[in-house]
C-alpha positions in Angstrom: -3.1 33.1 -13.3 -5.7 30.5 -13.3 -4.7 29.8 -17.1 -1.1 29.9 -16.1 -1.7 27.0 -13.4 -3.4 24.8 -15.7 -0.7 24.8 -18.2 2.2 24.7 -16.0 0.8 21.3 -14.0 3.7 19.6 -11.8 5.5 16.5 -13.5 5.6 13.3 -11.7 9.0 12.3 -10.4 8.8 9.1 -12.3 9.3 10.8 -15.8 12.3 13.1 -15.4 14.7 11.0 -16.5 12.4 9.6 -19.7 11.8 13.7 -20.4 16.0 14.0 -20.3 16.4 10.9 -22.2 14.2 12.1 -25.6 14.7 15.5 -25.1 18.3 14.1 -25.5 17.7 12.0 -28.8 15.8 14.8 -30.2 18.6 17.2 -29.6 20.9 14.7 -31.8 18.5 14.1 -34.4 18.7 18.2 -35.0 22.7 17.5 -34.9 23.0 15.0 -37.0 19.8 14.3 -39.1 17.2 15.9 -41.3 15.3 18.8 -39.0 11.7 17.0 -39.5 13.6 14.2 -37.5 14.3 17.0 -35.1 10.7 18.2 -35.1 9.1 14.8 -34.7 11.0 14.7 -31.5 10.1 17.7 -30.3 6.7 16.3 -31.0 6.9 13.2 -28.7 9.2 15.0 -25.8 6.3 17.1 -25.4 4.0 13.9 -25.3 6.4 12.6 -22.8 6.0 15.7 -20.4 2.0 15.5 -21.2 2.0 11.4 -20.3 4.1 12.3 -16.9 1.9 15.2 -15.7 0.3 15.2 -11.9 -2.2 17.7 -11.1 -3.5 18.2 -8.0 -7.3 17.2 -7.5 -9.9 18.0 -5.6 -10.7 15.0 -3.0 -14.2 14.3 -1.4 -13.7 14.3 2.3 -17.0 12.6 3.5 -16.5 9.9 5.1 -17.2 6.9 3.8 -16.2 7.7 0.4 -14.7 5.6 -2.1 -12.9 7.6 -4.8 -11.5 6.5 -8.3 -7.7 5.2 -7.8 -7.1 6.2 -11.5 -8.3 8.6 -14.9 -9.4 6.9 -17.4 -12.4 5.0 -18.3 -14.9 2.6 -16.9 -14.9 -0.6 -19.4 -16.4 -3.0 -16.6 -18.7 -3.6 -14.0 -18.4 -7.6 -12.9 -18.3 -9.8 -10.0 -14.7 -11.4 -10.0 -12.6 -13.2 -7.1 -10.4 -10.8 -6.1 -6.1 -11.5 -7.0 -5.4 -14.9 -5.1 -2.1 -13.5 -3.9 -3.8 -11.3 -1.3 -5.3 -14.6 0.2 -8.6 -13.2 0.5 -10.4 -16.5 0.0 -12.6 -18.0 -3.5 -16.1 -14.7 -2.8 -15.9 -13.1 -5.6 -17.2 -9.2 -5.1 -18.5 -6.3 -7.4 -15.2 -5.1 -9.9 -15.0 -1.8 -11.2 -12.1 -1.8 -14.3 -10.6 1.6 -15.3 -8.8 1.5 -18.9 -6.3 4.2 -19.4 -5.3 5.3 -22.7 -1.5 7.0 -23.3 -3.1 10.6 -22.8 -4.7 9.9 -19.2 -2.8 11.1 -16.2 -1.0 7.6 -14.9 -0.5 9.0 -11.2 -2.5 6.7 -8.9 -4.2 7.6 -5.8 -5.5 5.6 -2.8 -9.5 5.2 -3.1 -10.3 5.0 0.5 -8.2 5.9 3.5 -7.1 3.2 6.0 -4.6 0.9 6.6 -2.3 -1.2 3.9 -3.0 -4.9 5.2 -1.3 -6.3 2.4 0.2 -5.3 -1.2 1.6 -8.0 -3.5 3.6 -7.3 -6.9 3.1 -10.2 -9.3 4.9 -10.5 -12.8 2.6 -11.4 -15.7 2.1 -11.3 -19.4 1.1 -7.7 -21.1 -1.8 -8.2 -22.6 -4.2 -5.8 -24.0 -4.8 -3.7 -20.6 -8.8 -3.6 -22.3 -9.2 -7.8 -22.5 -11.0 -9.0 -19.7 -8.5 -11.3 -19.2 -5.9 -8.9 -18.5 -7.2 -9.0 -14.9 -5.7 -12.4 -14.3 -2.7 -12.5 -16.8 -1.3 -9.0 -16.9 1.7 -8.1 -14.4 -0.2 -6.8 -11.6 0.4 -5.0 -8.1 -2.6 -5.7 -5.7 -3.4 -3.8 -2.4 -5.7 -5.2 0.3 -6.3 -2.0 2.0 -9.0 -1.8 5.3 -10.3 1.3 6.5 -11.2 2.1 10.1 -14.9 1.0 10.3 -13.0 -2.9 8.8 -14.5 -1.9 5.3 -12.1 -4.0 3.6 -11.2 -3.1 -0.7 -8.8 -4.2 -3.0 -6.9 -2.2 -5.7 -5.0 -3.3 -8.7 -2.7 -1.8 -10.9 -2.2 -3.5 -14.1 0.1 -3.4 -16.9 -0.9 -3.2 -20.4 0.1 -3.9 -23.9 2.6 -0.6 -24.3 3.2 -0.5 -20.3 6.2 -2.2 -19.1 6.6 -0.7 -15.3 4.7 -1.0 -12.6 5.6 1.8 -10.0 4.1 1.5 -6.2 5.0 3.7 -2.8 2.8 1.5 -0.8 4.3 -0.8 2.1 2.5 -3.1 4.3 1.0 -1.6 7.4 1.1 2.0 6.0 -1.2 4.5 7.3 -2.8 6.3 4.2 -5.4 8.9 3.8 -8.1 9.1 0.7 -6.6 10.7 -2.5 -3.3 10.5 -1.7 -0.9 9.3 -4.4 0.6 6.1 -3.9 2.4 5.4 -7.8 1.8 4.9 -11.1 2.0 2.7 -14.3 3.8 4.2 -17.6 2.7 4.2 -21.0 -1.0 2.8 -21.1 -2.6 0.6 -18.5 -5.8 -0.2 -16.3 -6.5 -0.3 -12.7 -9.4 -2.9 -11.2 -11.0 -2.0 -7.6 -13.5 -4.4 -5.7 -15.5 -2.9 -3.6 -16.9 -4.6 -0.4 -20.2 -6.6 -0.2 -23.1 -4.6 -0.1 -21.8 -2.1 -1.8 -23.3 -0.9 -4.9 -21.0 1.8 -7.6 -22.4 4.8 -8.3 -20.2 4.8 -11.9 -21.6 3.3 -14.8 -19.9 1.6 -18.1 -18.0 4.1 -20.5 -18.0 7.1 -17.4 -15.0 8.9 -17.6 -13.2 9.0 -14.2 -11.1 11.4 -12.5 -8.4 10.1 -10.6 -8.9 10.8 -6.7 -11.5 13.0 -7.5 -14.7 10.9 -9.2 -16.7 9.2 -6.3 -17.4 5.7 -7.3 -19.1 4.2 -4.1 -20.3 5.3 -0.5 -20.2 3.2 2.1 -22.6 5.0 4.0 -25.1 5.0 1.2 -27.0 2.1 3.0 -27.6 3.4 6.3 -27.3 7.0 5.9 -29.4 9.7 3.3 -27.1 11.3 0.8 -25.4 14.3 1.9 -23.1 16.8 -0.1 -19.8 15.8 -0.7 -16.9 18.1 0.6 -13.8 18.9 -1.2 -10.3 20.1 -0.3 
């Protein structure tokens, strides 16, 4: 059963209608082409359903707990000035940058639960989602979210080189909880978080993260001794 579940994971919403779509083209390309046509479609429906997957994860519930909005990759660690369109002022605070690749899971979840103060979308270039660069020029979505203690964190998706859709749920003033999905980008991407002052990551470069799962700061690490994280 346990095999059955991990092979049978539950397809994002957001990729029926690409799924229909080649699963269409590679129908007619068994019609009316050569069958290795047919096959190599077969080959990249599949992909498609892989690419649109959304398994359910584990999240820490410990409070205080900062979770990874995204799989993928850490690539960098860097102070940067968080996205000017939140109006957040010129401090620049510690960046975390997750690179996804086409075979990561693109469903995003919410790293910290709290309230949505703010969440901008801005139109950009599609640069190399890995330049650091991209941060600035990329089309971009940006969350100012603020948790109940006034923590506040930042969240970006960005769009990449192959990644032409941004897809967000959030809305200003939204009550979210930690984990929770709140969208995705298709086809290849990254996703930046800045944490608050004082707060050091507990990730380091080329760490592979797990989306709502993998904890990448605590903000009780400087007043508290660790404790063992829960999960649901």
């Amino acid at each position: 059963m346990d095999t059955l579940k991990s092979v049978l994971v539950p397809i994002n919403k957001e990729g029926h209608r690409f799924i229909a779509i080649f699963a269409a083209i590679t129908l007619a390309l068994f019609l009316f082409t050569w069958p290795l046509l047919g096959w190599i479609g077969v080959i990249l429906t599949l992909w498609c359903v892989y690419f649109f997957r959304d398994p359910d994860r584990n999240v820490p519930t410990r409070d205080g707990l900062i979770v990874s909005p995204a799989d993928g990759v850490v690539q960098m660690i860097e102070r940067a000035v968080p996205p000017e369109e939140l109006g957040m002022g010129p401090d620049a605070r510690l960046r975390v940058s997750i690179f996804l690749n086409v075979f990561n899971v693109h469903v995003n979840r919410v790293p910290l639960g709290g309230t949505i103060i703010r969440q901008v979308y801005r139109p950009g270039k599609f640069l190399n989602a890995a330049l650091d660069k991209a941060s600035e020029e990329n089309e971009r979505h940006a969350v100012h979210l603020r948790d109940e203690k006034g923590n506040d964190i930042v969240f970006v998706q960005i769009a990449g080189l192959v990644a032409r859709r941004i897809v967000c749920y959030l809305t200003d003033s939204q009550e979210v909880r930690t984990g929770e999905r709140f969208g995705l980008i298709r086809f290849g991407s990254r996703t930046d978080i800045y944490l608050p002052d004082g707060v050091e990551p507990l990730v380091g470069l080329g760490q592979s993260m797990i989306g709502g799962e993998t904890v990448i700061a605590d903000l009780n690490a400087k007043n508290e001794a660790p404790m063992a994280v829960e999960v649901r």
